[in-house]
N, CA and C of each residue as an Amber inpcrd file, in Angstrom:
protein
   234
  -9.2960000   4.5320000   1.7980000  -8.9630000   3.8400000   0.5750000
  -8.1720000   2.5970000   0.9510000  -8.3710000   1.2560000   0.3770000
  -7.8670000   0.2790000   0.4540000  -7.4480000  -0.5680000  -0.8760000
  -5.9730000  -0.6240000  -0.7320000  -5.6130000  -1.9080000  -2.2440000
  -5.2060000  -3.0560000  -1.1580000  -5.6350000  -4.2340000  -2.3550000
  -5.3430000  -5.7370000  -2.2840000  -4.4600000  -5.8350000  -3.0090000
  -2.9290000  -6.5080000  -2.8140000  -2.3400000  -7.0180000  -4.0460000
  -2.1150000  -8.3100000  -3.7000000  -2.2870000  -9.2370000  -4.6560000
  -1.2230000 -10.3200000  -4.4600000  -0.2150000 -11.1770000  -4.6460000
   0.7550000 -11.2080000  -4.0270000   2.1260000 -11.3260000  -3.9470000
   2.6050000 -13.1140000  -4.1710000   3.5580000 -13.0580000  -4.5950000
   4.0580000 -14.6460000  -4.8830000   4.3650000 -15.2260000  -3.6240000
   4.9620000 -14.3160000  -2.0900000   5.1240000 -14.5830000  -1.5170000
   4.4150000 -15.3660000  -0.4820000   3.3400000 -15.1470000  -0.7430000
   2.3050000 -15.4910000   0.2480000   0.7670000 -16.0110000   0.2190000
   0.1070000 -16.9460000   0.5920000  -1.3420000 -16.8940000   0.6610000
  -2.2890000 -15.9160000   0.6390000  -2.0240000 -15.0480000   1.8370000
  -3.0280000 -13.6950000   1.7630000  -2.5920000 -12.7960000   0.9000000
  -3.1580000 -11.6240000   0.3120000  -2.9390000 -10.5850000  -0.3060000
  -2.3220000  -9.5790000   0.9040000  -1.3430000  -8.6900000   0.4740000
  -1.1080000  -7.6990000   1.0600000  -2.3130000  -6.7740000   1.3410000
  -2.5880000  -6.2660000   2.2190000  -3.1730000  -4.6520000   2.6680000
  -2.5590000  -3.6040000   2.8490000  -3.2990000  -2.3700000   2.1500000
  -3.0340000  -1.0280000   2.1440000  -3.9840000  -0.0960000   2.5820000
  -4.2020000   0.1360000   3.6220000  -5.1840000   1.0140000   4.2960000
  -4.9350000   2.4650000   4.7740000  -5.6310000   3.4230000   3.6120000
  -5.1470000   4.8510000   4.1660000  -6.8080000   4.9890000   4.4720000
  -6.9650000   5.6160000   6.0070000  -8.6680000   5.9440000   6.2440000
  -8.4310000   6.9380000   6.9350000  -8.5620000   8.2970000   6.0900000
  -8.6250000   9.5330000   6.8010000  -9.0830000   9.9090000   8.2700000
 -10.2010000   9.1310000   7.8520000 -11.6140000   9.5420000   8.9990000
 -10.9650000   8.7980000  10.1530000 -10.6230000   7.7620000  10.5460000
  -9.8550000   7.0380000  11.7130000  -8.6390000   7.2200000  12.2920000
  -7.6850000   7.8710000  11.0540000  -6.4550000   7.6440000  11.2930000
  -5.8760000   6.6630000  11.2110000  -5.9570000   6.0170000  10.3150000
  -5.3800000   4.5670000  10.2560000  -4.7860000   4.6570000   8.9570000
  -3.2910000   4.3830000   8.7990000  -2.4260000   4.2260000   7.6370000
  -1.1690000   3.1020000   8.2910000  -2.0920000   1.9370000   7.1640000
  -1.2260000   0.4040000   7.7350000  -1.0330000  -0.1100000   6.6850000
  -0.1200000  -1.3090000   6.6090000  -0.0330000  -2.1840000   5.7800000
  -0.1020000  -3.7270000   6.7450000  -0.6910000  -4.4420000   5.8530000
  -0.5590000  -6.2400000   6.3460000  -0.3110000  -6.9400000   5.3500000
   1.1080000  -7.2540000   5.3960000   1.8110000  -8.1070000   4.4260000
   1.4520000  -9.5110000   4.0090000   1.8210000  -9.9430000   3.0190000
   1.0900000 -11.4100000   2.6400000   1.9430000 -12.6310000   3.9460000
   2.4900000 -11.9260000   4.9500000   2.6960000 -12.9010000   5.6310000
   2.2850000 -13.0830000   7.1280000   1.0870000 -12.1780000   7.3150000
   0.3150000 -11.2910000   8.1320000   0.9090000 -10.1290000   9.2850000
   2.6340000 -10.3000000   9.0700000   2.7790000  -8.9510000   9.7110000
   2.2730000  -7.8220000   9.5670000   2.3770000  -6.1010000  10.1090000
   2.3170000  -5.2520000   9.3700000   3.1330000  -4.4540000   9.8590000
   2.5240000  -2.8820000   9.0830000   3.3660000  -1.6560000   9.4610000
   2.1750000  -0.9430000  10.1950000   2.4110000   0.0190000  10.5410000
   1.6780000   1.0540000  11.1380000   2.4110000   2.6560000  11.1110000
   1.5600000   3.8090000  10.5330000   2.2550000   4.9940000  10.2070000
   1.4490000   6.1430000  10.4400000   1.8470000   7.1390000  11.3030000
   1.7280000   8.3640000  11.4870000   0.5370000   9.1480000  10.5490000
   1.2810000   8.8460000   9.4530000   0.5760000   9.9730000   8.5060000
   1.0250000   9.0310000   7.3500000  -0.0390000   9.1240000   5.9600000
  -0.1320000   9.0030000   4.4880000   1.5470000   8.8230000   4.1580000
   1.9810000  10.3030000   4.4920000   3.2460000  10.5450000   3.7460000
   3.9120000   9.2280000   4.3150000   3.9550000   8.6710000   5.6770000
   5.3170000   8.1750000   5.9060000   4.8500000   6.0110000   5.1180000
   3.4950000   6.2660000   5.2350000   2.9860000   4.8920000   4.1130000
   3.9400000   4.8980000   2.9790000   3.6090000   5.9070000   2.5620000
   3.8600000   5.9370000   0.9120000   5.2190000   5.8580000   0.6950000
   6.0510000   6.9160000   1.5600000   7.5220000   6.4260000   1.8730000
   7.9340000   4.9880000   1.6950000   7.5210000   4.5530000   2.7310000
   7.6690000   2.7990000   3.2760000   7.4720000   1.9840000   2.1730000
   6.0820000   2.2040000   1.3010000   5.8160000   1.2180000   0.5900000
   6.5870000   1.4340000  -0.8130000   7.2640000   3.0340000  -0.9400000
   8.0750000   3.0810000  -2.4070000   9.7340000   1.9670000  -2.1760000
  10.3600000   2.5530000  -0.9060000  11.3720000   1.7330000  -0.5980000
  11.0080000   0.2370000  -0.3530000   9.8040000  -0.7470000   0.3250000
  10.8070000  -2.0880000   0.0610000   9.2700000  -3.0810000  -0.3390000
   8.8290000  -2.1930000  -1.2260000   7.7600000  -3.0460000  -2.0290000
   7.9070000  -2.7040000  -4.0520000   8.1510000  -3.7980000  -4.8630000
   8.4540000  -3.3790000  -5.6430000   7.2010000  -4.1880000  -6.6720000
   7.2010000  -3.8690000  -7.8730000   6.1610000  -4.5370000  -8.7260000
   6.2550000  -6.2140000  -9.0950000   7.5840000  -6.9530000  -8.9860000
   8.0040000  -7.9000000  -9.2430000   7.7310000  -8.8970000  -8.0960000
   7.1780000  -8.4650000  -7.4710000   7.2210000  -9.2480000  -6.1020000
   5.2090000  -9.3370000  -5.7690000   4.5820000  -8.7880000  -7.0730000
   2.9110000  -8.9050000  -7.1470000   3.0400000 -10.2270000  -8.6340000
   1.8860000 -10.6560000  -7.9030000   1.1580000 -11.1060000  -9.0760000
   0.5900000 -10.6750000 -10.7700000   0.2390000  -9.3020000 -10.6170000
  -0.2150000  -8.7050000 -11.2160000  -0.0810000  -7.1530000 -11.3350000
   1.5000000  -7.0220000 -11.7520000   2.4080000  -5.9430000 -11.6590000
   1.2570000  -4.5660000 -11.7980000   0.7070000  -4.3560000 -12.7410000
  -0.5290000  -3.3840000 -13.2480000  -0.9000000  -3.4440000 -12.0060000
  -1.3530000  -3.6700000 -11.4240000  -2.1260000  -3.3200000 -10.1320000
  -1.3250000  -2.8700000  -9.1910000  -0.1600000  -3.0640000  -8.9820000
   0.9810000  -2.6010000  -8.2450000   1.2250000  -0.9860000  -8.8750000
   1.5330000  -0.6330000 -10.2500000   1.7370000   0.3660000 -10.5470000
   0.4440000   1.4700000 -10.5320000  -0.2890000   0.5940000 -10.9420000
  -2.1890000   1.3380000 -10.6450000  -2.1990000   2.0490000  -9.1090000
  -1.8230000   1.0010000  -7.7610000  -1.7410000   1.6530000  -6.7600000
  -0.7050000   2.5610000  -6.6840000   0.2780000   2.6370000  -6.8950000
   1.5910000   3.4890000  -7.3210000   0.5800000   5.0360000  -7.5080000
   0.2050000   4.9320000  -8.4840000  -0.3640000   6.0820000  -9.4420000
  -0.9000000   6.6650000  -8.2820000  -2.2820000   5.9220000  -8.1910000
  -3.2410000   6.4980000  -7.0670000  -2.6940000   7.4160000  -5.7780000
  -1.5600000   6.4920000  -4.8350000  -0.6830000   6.7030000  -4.0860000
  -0.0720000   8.3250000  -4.4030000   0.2160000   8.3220000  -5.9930000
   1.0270000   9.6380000  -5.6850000  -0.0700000  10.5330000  -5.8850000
  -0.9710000  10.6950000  -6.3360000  -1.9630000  11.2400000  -6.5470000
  -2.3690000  12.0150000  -5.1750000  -2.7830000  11.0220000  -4.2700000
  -3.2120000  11.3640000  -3.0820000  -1.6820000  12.1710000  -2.2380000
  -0.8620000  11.6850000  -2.9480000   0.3290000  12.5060000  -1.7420000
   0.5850000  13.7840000  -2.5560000   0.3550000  14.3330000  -3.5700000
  -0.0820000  15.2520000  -4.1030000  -0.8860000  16.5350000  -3.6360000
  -2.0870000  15.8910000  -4.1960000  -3.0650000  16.4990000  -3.7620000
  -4.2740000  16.4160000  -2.4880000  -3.8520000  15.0250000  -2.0010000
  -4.0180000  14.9570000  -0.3310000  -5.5330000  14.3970000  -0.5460000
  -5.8730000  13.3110000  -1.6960000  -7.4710000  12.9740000  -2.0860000
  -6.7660000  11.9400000  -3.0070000  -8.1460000  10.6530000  -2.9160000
  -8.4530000  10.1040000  -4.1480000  -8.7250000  10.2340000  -5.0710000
């Protein structure tokens, strides 16, 4: 699963990449750094502490991924 948001901060959109099948749970910030994480849980961690809705373009889509996010840390699915 992958969200785009985009941020005031930056040209590119942020990335959110959880891909079961690879193992890959990253983020690439609108300023092309990123993160890189273990497991789902420690994403979702990361991205509740220092990503907030005010800092997207299009807050709804920030909280939309929110939703999804807990969903999957839930019940471990899209």
């Amino acid at each position: 699963m992958e969200f785009s948001l985009d941020s005031f901060d930056g040209a590119l959109p942020v990335e959110i990449t959880i891909d079961e099948d690879n193992g890959r749970y990253m983020i690439r910030k609108s300023d092309t750094s990123g993160e890189f994480f273990n497991t789902p849980k420690e994403l979702i961690e990361w991205i509740k502490k220092h990503f907030h809705e005010e800092e997207f373009c299009q807050p709804q889509q920030f909280r939309f991924m929110l939703k999804k996010l807990d969903e999957y840390d839930v019940n471990g699915v899209f």
